[in-house]
C-alpha positions as CSV (number, residue, x, y, z in Angstrom):
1,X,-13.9,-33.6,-4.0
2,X,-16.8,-31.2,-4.9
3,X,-17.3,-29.8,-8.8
4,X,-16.4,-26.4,-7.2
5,X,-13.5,-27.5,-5.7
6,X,-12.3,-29.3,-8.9
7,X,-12.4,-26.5,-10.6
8,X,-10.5,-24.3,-8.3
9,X,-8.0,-26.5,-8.4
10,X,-7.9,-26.9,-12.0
11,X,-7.5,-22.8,-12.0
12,X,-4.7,-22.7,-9.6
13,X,-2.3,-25.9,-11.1
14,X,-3.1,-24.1,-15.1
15,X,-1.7,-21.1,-13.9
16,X,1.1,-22.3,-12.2
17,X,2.0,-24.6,-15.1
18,X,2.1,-21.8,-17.8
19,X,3.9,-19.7,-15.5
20,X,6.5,-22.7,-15.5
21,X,6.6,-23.3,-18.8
22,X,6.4,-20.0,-19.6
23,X,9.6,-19.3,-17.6
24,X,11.6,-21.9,-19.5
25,X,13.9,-19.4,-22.4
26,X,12.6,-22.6,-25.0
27,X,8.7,-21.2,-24.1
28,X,8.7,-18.9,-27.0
29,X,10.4,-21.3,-29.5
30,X,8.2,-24.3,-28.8
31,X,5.3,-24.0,-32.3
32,X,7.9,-23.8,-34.2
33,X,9.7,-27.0,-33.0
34,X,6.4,-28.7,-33.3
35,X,5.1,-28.3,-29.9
36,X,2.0,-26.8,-30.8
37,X,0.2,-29.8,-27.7
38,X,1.7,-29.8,-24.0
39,X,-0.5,-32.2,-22.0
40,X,-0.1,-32.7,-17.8
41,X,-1.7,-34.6,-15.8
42,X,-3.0,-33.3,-12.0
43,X,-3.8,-34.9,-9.0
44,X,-4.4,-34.0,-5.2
45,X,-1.6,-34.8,-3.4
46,X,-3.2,-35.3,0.0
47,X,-6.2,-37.4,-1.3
48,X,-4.8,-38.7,-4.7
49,X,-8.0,-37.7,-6.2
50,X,-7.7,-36.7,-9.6
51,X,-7.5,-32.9,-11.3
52,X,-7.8,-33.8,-14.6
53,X,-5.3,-33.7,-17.4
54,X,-4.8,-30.5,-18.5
55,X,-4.1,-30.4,-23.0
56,X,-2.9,-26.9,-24.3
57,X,-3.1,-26.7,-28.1
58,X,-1.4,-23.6,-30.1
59,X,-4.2,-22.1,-32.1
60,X,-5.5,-18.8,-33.2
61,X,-7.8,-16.9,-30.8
62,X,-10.8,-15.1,-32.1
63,X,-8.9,-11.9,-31.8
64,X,-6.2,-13.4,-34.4
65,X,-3.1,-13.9,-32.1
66,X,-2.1,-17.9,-31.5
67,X,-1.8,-18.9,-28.2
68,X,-2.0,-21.8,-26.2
69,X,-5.7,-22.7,-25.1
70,X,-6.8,-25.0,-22.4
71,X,-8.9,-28.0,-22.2
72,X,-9.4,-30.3,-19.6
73,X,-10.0,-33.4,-19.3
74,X,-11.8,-35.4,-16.0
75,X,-10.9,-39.3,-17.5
76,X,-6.8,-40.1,-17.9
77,X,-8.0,-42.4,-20.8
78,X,-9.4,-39.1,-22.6
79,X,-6.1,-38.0,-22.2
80,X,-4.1,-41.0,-23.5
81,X,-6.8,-41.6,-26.4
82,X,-5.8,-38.0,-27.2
83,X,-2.2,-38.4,-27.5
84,X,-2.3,-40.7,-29.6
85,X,-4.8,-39.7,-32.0
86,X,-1.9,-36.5,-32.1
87,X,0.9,-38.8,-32.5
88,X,-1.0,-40.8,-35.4
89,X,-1.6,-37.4,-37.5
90,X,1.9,-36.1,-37.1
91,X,3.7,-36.3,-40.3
92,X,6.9,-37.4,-38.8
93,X,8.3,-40.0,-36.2
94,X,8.8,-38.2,-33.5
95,X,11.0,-41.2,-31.5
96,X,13.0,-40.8,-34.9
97,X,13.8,-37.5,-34.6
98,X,14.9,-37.4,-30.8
99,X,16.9,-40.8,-32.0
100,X,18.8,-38.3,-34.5
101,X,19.4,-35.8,-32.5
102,X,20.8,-37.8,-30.1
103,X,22.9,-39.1,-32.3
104,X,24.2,-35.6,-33.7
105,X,24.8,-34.6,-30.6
106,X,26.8,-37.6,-29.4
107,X,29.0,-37.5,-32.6
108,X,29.4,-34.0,-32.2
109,X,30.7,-33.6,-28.1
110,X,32.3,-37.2,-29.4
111,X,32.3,-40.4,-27.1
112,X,34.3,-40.7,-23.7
113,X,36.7,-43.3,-22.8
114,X,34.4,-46.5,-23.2
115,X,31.3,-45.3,-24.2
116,X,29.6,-46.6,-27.3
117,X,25.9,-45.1,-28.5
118,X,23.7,-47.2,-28.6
């Protein structure tokens, strides 16, 4: 696949992803949960040649409204390197925090006939 083709592939699967994501009512809410880095990955599904993976970070634009901004990498091991450089600076467990949750929830709807949380 040719640079120029690359990228016009990147353009097309970043605008359909935010237009996904974007369509989801939890879009809005997402910085504020802590969401402020959505990554995807992208390949060709005819060749299975790579995209890229595509990182959106929240941030402030020059023109002083936050937003998500895009950066792409071409190597999947930029991408995981990245992740978990965010998932070391985070100030909480996230795998903790889903844990809880799912436990709220599970006492809350309460268990069904032989089910145990586990």
């Amino acid at each position: 696949m040719s640079e120029e083709e690359k990228q016009e592939f990147r353009k097309v699967c970043e605008e359909q992803y935010r237009l996904m994501i974007k369509s989801d009512i939890k879009y809005k809410f997402l910085p504020s949960l802590g969401m402020t880095d959505i990554m995807q990955g992208f390949k060709n599904p005819e060749t299975g040649d790579i995209i890229g993976i595509l990182h959106l970070r929240w941030k402030r634009g020059n023109d002083g409204k936050c937003s998500y901004h895009s950066t792409w990498y071409d190597n999947p091991n930029d991408g995981f390197e990245l992740i978990k450089d965010i998932q070391s600076k985070r100030v909480y467990k996230q795998h903790m925090l889903l844990e809880a949750s799912k436990r709220k929830m599970f006492f809350m709807t309460g268990p069904k006939k032989d089910e145990t949380f586990n």
